[in-house]
N, C-alpha and C positions, 0 to 999 in steps of 0.2 A: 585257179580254175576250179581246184574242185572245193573250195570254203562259197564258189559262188554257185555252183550247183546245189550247195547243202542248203543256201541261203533263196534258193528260188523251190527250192521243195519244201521247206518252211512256209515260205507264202502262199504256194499252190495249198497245203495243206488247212493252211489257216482260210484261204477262202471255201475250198469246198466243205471245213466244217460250218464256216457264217452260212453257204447254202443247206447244210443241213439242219441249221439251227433256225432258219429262216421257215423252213416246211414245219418245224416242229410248234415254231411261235404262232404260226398258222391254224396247225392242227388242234392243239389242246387250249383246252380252258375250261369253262363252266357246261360247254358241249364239245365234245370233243366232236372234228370230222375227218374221217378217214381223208389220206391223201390224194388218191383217183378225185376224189370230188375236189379238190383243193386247183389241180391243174385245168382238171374240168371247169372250173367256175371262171379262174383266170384267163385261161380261153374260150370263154362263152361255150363250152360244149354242154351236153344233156348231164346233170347233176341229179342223184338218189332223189334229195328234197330241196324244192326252190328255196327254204329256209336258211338252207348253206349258203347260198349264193351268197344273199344280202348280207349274211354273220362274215363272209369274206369279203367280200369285196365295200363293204360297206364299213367294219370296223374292225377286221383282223386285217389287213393289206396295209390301211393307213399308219396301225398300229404299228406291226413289223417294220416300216419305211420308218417313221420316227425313233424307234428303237437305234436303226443304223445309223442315221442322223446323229442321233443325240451322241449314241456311244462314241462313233469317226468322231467325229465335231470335237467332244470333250476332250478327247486323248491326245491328239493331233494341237489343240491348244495346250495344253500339259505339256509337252513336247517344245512347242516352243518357248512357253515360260524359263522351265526348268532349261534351257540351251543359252536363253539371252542372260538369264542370270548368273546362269552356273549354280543353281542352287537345287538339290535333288528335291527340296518339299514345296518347291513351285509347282502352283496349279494353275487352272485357266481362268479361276477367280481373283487370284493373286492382286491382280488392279484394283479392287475393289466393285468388278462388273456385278457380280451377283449382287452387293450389299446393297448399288445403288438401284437395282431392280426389286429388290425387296421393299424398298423406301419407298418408290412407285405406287407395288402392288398395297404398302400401307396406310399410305395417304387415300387410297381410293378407298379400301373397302374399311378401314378405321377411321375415315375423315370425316364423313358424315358426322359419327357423334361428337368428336371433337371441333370441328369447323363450322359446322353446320348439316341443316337438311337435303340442302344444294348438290352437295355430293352424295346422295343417295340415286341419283338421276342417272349416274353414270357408272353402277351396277345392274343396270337394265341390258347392259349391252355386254355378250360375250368378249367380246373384243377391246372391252373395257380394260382388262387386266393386262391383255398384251400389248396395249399401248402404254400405261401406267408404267408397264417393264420395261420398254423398251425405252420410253423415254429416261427413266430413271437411269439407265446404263450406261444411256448417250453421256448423260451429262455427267457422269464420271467418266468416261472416255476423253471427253471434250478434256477435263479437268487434268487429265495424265496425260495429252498428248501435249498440253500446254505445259506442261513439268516437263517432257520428254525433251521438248524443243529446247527451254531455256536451261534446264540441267545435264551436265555434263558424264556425272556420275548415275551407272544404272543402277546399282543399288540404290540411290538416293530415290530413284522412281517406283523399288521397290515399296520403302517404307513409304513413301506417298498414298502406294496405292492402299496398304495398310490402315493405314492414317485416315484416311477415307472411309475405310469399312469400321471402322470403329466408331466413327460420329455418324454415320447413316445408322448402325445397328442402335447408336444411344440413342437417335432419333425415334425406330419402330418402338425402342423398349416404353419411353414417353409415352408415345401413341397408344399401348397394349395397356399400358396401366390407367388409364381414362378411357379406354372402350368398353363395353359390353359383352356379357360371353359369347353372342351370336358371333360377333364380329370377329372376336377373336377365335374362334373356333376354327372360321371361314380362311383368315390368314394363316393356320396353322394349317391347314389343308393343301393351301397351296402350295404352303413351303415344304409339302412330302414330296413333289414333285410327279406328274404326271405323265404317261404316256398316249393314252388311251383315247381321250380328250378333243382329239383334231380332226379335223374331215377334210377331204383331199383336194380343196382351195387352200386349206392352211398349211397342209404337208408342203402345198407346192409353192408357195410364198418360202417358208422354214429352207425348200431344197435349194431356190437363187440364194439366200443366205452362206447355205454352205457349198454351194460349187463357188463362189465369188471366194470366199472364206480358205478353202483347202486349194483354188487354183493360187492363189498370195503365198500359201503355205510353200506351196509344192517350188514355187517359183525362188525361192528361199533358200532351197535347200543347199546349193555352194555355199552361198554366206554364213549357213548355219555351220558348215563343217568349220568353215575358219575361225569362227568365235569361239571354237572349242580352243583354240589353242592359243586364248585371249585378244583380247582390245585390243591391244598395241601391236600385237603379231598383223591383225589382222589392218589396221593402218597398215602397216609398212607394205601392205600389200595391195594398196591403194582403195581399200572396200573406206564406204564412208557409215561411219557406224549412226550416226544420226538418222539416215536416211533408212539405212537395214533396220536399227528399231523401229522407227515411226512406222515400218511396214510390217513388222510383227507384229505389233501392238494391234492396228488396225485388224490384221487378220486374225488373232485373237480377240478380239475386242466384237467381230463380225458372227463367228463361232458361237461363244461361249454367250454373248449378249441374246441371239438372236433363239437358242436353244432356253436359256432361260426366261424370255419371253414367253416361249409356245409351251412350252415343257414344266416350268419353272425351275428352281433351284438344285440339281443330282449332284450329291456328292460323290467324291471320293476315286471316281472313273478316271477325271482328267489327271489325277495327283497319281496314281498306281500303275495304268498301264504303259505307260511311257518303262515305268521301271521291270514291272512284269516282261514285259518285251526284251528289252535287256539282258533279262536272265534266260530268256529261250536263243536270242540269238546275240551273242556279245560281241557285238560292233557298237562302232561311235557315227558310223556313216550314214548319214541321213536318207541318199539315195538308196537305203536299205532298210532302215528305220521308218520313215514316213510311210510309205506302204503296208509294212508290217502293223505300226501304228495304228494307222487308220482300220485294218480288218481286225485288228486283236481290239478296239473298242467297239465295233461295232459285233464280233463274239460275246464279248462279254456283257453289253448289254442286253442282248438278245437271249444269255442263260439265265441274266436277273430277273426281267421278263415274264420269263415264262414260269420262273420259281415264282413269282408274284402271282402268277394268275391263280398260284393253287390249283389245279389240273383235277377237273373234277367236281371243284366246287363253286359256289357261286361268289367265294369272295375275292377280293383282291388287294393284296397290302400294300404299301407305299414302297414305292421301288429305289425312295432314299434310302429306306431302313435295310432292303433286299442288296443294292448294291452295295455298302459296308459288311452287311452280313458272311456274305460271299465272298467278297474282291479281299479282304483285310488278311484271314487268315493266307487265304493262298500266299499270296505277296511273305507274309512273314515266315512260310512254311519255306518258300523258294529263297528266300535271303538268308537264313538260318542252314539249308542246306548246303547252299553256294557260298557260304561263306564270306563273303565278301559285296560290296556292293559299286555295281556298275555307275562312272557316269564319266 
């Protein structure tokens, strides 16, 4: 009783700081706005300058909402990587999801010179690239769930997924080496990964992604407890493990695809805070974990964020480089201190 009281003041804490961090990602940037005008704008009430309104509700609201998106989404996929494999350096990439969306977003904005003029046609269209990705994903998904089906062993689905990301990446490196700097420039870009980017048809496309995404998760979570104490335990207990992967996969594969679609490629979120987590609250139990999960990636990208925006200035850095910057040292600060490592 009272390890679960310590365990629900934990996550009352963790959300009220995601609500504090949420005003914050709000308030600052390249203009900063006081928070009276922040609530005011959100409720249509009388705001200082109509200029806030728009800078809120126009492209700081969208932003924040993607932020907790992407963070939840990442971690939460992290989570169940690293459970179905039992492997602590599983991420939500692990399948090979990102690589094959990278291959996407390569053919389209590097295909042109390589392919032809043809595809220069379909960089006209914003939407270009989230479909490029998203198909790209798919069809690594497709490719591992058809491994998942006919191979018995998960690790063997591991190094599949592996196996995959290695001949999509030898595929862009070809592409990159017969493109143009333009082009190349434009693909590097993308692969910094964006928040900022989406307007609130897209945020709301990205959110059915991850309520479908995190309800598969959530629905999960006995099964996940059992695999902790292996396959075969977990036979004997009549779970059907075929069927519990295929459905992690999928809700990983939902996640993690659909975040790098909108967002493109974030490292590092899904692989750390699963572990991070661990070290504030050390349980193995998911119906304590996934909750915790889900609001400690949605913190932590929300601190990345807003260190991104430079507070004050007019720049803004790439939030892949900000979420390693940030996320790596703590992790190694907290495992060094704890001595040990949770899984």
């Amino acid at each position: 009783m009272q390890s679960s009281k310590k365990y629900l003041l934990l996550l009352l804490l963790l959300f009220l700081g995601m609500l504090t961090l949420i005003l914050l990602n709000i308030s600052l940037g390249s203009v900063n706005i006081p928070p009276k005008d922040i609530i005011a704008s959100i409720f249509n009430g009388e705001v200082s300058r109509e200029t806030y309104r728009y800078i809120i509700v126009e492209y700081r609201l969208p932003k924040a909402f993607t932020a907790i998106i992407t963070g939840s989404g990442l971690a939460i996929s992290g989570l169940l990587m690293q459970t179905l494999f039992r492997n602590p350096l599983a991420g939500p990439y692990v399948l090979g999801l990102s690589s094959g969306a990278s291959l996407g977003v390569a053919i389209v904005i590097m295909g042109a010179s390589v392919f032809g003029a043809s595809f220069a046609a379909l960089l006209l269209s914003k939407w270009s690239l989230v479909i490029a990705s998203s198909l790209g994903s798919l069809l690594v998904l497709m490719a591992v769930m058809l491994a998942s089906i006919r191979l018995r062993d998960t690790m063997a689905i591991l190094i599949i997924g592996l196996m995959f990301a290695s001949l999509t990446a030898a595929v862009v490196s070809v592409l990159s080496y017969f493109s143009p700097a333009e082009d190349l420039q434009q693909y590097i870009f993308w692969s910094f990964g964006s928040l900022g980017n989406l307007s609130w048809p897209e945020v709301g496309i990205l959110s059915i992604f991850w309520i479908i995404g995190i309800t598969l998760a959530v629905s999960c979570i006995k099964n996940l407890n059992t695999l902790l104490l292996g396959e075969q335990y977990a036979k004997s207990l009549g779970m059907s493990i075929q069927q519990n992967r295929l459905k992690i996969i999928i809700a990983t594969s939902l996640l993690a695809g659909s975040i790098t679609a909108f967002a493109g490629p974030i490292a590092f979120v899904g692989l750390a805070v699963p572990h991070l987590i661990r070290q504030i609250l050390p349980v193995n139990n998911h119906s304590i974990l996934v909750p915790a999960v889900i609001l400690g990636g949605a913190t932590l990208m929300l601190i990345c964020d807003i260190a991104a925006q430079l507070p004050g200035s007019e720049f803004t850095l790439p939030i892949n480089a900000i979420t390693s910057l940030i996320g790596a040292p703590v992790v190694i600060w907290l495992l060094v201190r704890k001595r040990k490592f949770l899984f």
